[in-house]
N, C-alpha and C positions, 0 to 999 in steps of 0.2 A: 293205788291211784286215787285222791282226792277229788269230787265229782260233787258239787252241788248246781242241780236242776232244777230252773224255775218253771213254772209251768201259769196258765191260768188269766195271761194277757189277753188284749182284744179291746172291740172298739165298743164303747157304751155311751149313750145317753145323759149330757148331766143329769145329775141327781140320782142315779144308777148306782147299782153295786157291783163288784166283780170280788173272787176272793185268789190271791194267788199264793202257792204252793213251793216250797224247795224242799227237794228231796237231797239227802246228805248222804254221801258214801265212804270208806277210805280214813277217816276219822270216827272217834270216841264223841260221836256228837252228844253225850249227856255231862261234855266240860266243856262243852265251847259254849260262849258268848256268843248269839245270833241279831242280826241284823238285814233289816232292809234298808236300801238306798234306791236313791232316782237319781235320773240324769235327763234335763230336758235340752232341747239340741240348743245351743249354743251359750249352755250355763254348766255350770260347774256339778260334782254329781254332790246330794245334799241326802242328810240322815233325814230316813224316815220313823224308823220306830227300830226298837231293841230289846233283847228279852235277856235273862242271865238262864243260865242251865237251873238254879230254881223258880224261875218263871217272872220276874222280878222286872216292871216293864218300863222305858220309856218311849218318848214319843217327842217328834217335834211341834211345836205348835200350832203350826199350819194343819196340822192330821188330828191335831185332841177332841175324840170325842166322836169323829166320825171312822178313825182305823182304827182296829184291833188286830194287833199282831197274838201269836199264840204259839207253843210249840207240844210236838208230841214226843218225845222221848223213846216211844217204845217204835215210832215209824219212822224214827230221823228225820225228822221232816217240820220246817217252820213253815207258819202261814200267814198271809196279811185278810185281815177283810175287811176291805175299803170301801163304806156308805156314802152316800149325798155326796156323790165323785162330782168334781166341778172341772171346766177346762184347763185350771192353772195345776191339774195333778197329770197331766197328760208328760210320758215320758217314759225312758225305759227303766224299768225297776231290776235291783241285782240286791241277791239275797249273797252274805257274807257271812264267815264264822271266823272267831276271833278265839284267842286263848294264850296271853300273855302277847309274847311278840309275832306269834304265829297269825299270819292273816290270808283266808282262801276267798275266793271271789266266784260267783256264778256268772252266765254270760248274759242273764237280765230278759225281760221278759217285758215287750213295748203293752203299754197301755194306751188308749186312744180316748179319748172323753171331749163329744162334740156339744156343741151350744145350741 
């Protein structure tokens, strides 16, 4: 059974950090393509940052410079760390793994970033 666990949500402070976590089960996570996504309530869910199984990164532009996504191979497990958190990043974040047409999804992890 296919199981990736976000962890690491909560409510912060702009200009705060938070660093959140997926943990991957069930799959060969040293071939998948990893990703974070958000989804804020009453918008559409949008890419946040993406890694390749050789660590190889992007990132949307609204996020450059202040997240860093990262993965570790040997704990299955990818991670976001999100600096100088602003309001407009408040939303639920879902960690995904990719690997041709194969796509798994986690159940996301609410962020909360007050003014």
């Amino acid at each position: 059974q296919v199981q990736l666990a976000e962890s690491g949500g909560g409510l912060v402070q702009a200009g705060g950090s938070l660093k959140l976590s997926c943990a991957v089960s069930g799959i060969r996570f040293n071939i998948y393509d990893m990703g974070w996504y958000r989804q804020a309530p009453g918008k559409q869910r949008e890419l946040v940052a993406t890694t390749t199984p050789s660590g190889t990164t992007t990132y949307a532009d609204s996020v450059k410079g202040r997240f860093t996504i990262s993965r570790d191979n040997a704990k299955n497990t990818v991670y976001l760390q999100m600096n100088r958190l602003k309001p407009d990043d408040t939303a639920v974040y879902h960690c995904n793994a990719r690997q041709l047409t194969i796509l798994y999804w986690g159940q996301g992890t609410q962020v909360t970033v007050s003014s």
